[in-house]
C-alpha positions as CSV (number, residue, x, y, z in Angstrom):
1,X,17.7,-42.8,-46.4
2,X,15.2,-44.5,-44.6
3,X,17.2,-48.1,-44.1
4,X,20.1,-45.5,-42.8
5,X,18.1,-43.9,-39.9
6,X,17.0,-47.3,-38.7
7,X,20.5,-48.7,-38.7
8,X,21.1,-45.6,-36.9
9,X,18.8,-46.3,-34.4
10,X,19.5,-49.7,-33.7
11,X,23.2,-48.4,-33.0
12,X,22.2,-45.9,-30.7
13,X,19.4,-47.5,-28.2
14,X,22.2,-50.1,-27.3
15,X,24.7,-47.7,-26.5
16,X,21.6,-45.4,-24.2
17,X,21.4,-48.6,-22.4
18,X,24.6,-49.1,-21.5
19,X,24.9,-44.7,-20.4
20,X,22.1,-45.4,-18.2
21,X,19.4,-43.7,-20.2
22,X,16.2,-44.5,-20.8
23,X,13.8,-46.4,-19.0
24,X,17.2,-46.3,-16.3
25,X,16.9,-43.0,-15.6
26,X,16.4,-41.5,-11.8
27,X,12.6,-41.8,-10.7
28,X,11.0,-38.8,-10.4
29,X,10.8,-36.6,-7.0
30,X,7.5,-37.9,-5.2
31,X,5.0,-35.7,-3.7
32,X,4.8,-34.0,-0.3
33,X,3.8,-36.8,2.1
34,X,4.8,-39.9,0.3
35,X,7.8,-40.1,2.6
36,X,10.3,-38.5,1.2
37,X,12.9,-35.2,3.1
38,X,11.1,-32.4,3.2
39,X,12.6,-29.6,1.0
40,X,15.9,-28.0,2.1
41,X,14.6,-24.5,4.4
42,X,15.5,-21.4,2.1
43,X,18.3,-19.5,2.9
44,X,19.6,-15.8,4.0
45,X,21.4,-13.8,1.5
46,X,24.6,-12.6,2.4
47,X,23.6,-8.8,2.6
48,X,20.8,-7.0,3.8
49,X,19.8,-3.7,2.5
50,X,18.5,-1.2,5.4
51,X,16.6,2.0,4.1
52,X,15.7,3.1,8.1
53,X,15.4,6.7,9.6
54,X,19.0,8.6,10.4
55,X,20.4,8.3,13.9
56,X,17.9,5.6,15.0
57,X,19.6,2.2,14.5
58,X,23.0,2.0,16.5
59,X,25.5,0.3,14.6
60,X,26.3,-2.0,17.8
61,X,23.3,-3.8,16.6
62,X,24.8,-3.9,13.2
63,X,27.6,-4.9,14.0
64,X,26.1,-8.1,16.6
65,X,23.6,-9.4,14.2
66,X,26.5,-9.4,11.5
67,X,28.9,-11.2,14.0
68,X,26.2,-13.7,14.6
69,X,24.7,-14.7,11.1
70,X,27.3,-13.1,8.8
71,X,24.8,-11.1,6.8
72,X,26.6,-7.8,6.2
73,X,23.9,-4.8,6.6
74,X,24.3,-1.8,4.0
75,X,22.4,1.0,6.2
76,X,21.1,4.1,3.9
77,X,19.1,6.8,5.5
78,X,16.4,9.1,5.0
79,X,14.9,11.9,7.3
80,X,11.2,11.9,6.2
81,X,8.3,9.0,5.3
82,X,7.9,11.1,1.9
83,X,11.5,10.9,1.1
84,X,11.4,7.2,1.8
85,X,8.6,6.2,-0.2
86,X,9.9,8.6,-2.9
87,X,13.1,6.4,-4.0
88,X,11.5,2.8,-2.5
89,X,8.6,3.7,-5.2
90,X,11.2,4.9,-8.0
91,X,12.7,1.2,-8.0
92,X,16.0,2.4,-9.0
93,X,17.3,0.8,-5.4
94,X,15.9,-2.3,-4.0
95,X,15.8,-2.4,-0.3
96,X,15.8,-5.6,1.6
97,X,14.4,-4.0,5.1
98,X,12.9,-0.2,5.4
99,X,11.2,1.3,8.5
100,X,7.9,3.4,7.4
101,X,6.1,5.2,10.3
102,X,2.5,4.5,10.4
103,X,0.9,6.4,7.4
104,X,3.1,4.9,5.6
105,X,3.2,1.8,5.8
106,X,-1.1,2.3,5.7
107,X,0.1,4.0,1.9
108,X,2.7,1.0,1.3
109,X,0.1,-1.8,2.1
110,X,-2.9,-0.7,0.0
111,X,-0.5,-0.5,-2.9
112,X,0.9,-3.9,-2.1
113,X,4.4,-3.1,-1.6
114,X,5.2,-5.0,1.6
115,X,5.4,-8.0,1.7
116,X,3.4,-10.8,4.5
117,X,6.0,-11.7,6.9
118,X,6.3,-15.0,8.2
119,X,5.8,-15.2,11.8
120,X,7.2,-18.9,12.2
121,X,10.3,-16.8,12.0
122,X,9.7,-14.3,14.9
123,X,8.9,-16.0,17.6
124,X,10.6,-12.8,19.7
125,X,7.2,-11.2,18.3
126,X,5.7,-12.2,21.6
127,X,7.6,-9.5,23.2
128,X,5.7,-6.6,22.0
129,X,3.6,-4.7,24.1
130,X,-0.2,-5.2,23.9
131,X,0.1,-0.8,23.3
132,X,1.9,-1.3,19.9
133,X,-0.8,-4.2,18.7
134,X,-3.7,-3.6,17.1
135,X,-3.1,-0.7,15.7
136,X,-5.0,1.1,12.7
137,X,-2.2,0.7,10.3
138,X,-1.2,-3.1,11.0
139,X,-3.5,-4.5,13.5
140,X,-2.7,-7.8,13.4
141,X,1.6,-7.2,12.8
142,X,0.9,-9.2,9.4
143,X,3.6,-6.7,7.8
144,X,5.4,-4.4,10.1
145,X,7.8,-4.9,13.4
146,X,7.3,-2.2,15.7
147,X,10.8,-0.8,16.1
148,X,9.6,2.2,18.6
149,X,7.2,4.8,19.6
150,X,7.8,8.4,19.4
151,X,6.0,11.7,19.8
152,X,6.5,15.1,18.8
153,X,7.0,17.8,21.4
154,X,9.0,21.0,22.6
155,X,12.4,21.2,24.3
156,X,13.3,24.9,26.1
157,X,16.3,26.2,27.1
158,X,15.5,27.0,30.7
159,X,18.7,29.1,30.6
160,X,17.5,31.3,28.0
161,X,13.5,31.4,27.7
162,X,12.4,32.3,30.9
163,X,8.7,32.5,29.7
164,X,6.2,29.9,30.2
165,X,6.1,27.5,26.7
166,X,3.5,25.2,26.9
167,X,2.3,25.2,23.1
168,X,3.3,25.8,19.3
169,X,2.0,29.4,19.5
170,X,4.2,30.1,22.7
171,X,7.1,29.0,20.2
172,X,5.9,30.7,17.2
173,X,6.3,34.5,18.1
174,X,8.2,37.1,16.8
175,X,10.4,37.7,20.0
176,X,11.9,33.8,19.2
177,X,12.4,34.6,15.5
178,X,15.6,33.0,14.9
179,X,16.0,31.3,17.7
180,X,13.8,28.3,17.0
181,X,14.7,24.7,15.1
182,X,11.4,22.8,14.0
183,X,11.5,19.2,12.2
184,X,12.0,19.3,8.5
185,X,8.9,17.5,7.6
186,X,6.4,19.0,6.0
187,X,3.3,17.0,7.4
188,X,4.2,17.7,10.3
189,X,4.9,21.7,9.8
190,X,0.9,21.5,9.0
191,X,0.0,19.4,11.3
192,X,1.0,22.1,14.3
193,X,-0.4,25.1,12.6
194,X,-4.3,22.8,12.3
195,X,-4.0,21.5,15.5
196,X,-3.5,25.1,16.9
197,X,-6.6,26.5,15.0
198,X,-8.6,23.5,16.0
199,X,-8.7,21.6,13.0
200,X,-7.7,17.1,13.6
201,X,-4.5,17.0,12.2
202,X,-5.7,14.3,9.5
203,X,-7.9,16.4,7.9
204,X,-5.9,17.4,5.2
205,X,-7.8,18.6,2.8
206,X,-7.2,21.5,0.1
207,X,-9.4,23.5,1.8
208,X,-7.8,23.4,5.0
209,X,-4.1,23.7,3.5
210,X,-5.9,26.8,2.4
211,X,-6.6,28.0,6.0
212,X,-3.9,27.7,7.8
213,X,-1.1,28.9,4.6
214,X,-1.3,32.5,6.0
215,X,-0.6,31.1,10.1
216,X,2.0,28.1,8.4
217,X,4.2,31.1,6.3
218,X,4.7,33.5,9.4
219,X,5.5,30.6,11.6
220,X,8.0,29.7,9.1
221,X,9.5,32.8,9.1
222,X,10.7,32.5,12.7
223,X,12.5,29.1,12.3
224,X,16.4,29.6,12.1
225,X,17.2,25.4,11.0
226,X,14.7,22.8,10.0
227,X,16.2,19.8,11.2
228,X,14.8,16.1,11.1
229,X,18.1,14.1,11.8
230,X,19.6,15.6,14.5
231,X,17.4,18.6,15.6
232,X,19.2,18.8,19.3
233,X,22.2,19.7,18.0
234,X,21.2,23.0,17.6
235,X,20.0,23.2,20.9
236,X,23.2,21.4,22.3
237,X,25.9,24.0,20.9
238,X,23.3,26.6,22.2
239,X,22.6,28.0,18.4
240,X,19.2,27.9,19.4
241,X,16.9,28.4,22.2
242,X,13.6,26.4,21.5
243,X,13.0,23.4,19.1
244,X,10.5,21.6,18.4
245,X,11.8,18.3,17.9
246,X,10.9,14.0,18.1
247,X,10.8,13.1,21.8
248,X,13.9,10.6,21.4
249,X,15.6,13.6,21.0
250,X,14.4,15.5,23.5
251,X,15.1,13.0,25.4
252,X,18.7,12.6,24.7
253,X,19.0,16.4,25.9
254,X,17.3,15.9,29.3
255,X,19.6,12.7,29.6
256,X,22.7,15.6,28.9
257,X,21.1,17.8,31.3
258,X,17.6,17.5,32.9
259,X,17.5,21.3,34.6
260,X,18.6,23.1,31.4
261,X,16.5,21.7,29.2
262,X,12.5,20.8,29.8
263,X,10.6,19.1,27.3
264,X,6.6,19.7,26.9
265,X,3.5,18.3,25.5
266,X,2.0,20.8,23.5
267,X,-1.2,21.9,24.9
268,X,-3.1,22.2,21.7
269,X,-2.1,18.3,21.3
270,X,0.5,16.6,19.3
271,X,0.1,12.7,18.3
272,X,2.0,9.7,18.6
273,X,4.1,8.0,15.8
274,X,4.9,4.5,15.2
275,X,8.3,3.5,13.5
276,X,8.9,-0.5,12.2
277,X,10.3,-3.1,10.4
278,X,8.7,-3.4,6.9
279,X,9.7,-5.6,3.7
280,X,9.1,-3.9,0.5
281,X,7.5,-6.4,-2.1
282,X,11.1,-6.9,-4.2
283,X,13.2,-7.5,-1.9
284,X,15.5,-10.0,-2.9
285,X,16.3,-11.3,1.1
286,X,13.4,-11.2,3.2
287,X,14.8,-14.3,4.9
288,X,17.5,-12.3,6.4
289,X,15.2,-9.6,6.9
290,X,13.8,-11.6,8.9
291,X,16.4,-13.0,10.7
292,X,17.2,-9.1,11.6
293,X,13.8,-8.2,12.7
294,X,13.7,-11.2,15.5
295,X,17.2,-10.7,16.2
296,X,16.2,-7.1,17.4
297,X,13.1,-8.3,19.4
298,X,15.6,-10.1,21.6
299,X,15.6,-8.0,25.2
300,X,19.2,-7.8,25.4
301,X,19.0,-5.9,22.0
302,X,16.2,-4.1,22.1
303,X,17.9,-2.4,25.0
304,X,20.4,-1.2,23.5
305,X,18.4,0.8,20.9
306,X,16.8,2.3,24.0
307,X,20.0,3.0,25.5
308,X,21.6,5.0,22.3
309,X,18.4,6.3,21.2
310,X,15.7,6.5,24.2
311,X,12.6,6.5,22.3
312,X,9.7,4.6,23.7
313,X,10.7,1.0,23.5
314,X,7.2,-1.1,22.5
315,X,9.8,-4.4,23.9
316,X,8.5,-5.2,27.6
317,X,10.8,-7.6,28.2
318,X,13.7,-4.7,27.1
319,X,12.0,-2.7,29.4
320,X,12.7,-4.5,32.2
321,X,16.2,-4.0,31.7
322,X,16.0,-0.4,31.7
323,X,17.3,2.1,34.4
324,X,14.7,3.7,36.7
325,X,16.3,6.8,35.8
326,X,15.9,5.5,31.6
327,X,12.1,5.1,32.5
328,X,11.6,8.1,34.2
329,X,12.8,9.9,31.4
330,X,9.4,12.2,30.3
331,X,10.2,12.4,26.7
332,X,11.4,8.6,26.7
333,X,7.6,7.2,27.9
334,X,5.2,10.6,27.5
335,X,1.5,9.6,28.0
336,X,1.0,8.1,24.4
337,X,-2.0,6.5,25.1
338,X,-5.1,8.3,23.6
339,X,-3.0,9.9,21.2
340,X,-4.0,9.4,17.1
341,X,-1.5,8.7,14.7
342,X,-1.4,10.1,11.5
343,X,-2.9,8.2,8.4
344,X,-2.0,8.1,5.0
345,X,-3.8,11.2,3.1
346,X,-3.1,9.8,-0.5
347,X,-2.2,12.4,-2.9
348,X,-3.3,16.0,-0.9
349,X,0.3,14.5,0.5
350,X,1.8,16.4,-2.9
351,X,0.0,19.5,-2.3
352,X,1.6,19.3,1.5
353,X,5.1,19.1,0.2
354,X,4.7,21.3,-2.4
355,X,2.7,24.3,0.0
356,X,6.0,23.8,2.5
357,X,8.6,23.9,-0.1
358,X,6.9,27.1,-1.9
359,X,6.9,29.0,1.2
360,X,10.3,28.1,2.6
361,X,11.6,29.2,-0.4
362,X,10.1,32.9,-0.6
């Protein structure tokens, strides 16, 4: 057997030879450096998942950053943080893009679910406003886009309230019971009943759910819709007289008709929100995420966000191609500075959603 496998072998290393095997094989790749091309830049996928807010990303800008880099964008919404983080932490959907407000991308980043972002690729980063840098939840932008500012506030009915509103508890009273459409977000809910008995409205604490459940369950009692997507509708087709609602909407009514419907700060205080860009940890095309985030950073883009959805745009150089009449808009650029944001209250968060729920439901 032995004289077999060495005939065998003599047979064969002639006829590697002649395949170009062996010692003829291609040299291996050399090392960074040595002089040979750098490696090929990665790629975009052809489709980008959005996971954003409802009725706050026009499809025009869709549609134009699709035209220009034929990524196709699949655009799910959601109409609260918790709902977001919800089904991005369930994993049954991956999600190449979301847009977290502030407490929650402060939740997402301490348990590493966002991912660094690469700031060779935004160079449009340059156009945000000193304002929306930093900031207690990202200070230095190393993982969130600011997509735009918001506050919550309340928009009357001049037509129909003739009584001065100028905080929640003018809004909460029995004489508006039905009559009233308030966000459908339970942190929020809270956070107007503590600010109104004098409590900061990150203090949650089980102690001070405890307080203000008797104030939150009457207050509930008076709202006729609970609305986070599209609270001025109500308003609009006149189902409702008062709403407490985000100031982009509010300001889409004054844009419909400034002397019928007045938007206010609360006097008790309210606080500011920031909504941005964020890449979850498994997405599977942060390249063209990306690509979408500077692509909306361009001025000429940016304004049109402001134009369909007139939220405070954090994109000076969009601003400048604003209306005076956009900018003069009260609910569009309220006085935000000084304002606190909310922050991420860990799991008392449960015991928020689960208070609201309870007492919606008796």
């Amino acid at each position: 057997m032995k004289r077999i496998s060495a005939l065998m072998i003599l047979m064969v290393v002639p006829l590697m030879a002649l395949l170009g095997c062996g010692k003829k094989e291609s040299p291996a790749p050399q090392a960074a450096g040595s002089g040979s091309a750098p490696a090929a830049e990665p790629k975009a996928g052809g489709e980008l998942n959005l996971f954003a807010w409802s009725e706050y990303v026009p499809q025009e800008v869709l549609d134009g950053f699709t035209k220009e880099t034929g990524i196709k964008v699949n655009y799910e919404t959601y109409a609260s943080n918790e709902e977001m983080m919800s089904k991005l932490l369930a994993g049954s959907t991956r999600y190449d893009l979301i847009q977290p407000s502030e407490y929650a991308v402060e939740a997402l980043i301490r348990q590493n679910k966002l991912q660094p972002l690469d700031h060779a690729r935004l160079p449009n980063l340059k156009n945000i406003a000193p304002a929306f840098r930093g900031l207690a939840h990202d200070p230095e932008l190393k993982y969130t886009v600011p997509w735009m500012g918001t506050t919550v506030g309340i928009v009357v009915n001049t037509e129909k309230v003739k009584e001065p509103v100028k905080g929640f508890k003018d809004v909460f009273q029995p004489k508006y019971k039905g009559r009233i459409v308030a966000l459908n977000d339970a942190r929020e809910n809270v956070a107007w009943v503590m600010v109104t008995m004098g409590i900061d409205s990150n203090q949650v604490t089980p102690e001070n759910l405890a307080k203000i459940k008797p104030t939150l369950a009457e207050w509930i009692k008076l709202v006729k819709v609970f609305d986070s997507d599209s609270p001025k509708t109500a308003l609009l087709n006149g189902d409702v007289d008062i709403g407490i609602v985000w100031s982009g909407e509010a300001a889409l009514l004054y844009q419909e008709n400034k002397d019928k419907f007045k938007f206010i700060l609360p006097a008790e205080g309210t606080h500011k929100a920031i909504d941005s860009l964020a890449v979850p940890d498994n997405a599977q095309n942060k390249i063209g995420a990306e690509m979408f985030m500077n692509y909306i950073l361009r001025p000429e883009v940016s304004k049109i966000i402001s134009d369909k959805f007139p939220y405070t745009n954090p994109n000076t150089e969009a601003r400048k191609l604003l209306t005076p009449e956009q900018l003069a808009n009260p609910a569009s650029y309220p006085p935000l500075a000084g304002m606190e944001t909310f922050h991420d209250i860990g799991k008392v968060a449960a015991d928020v959603d689960k208070l609201v729920t309870d007492l919606k439901a008796q």
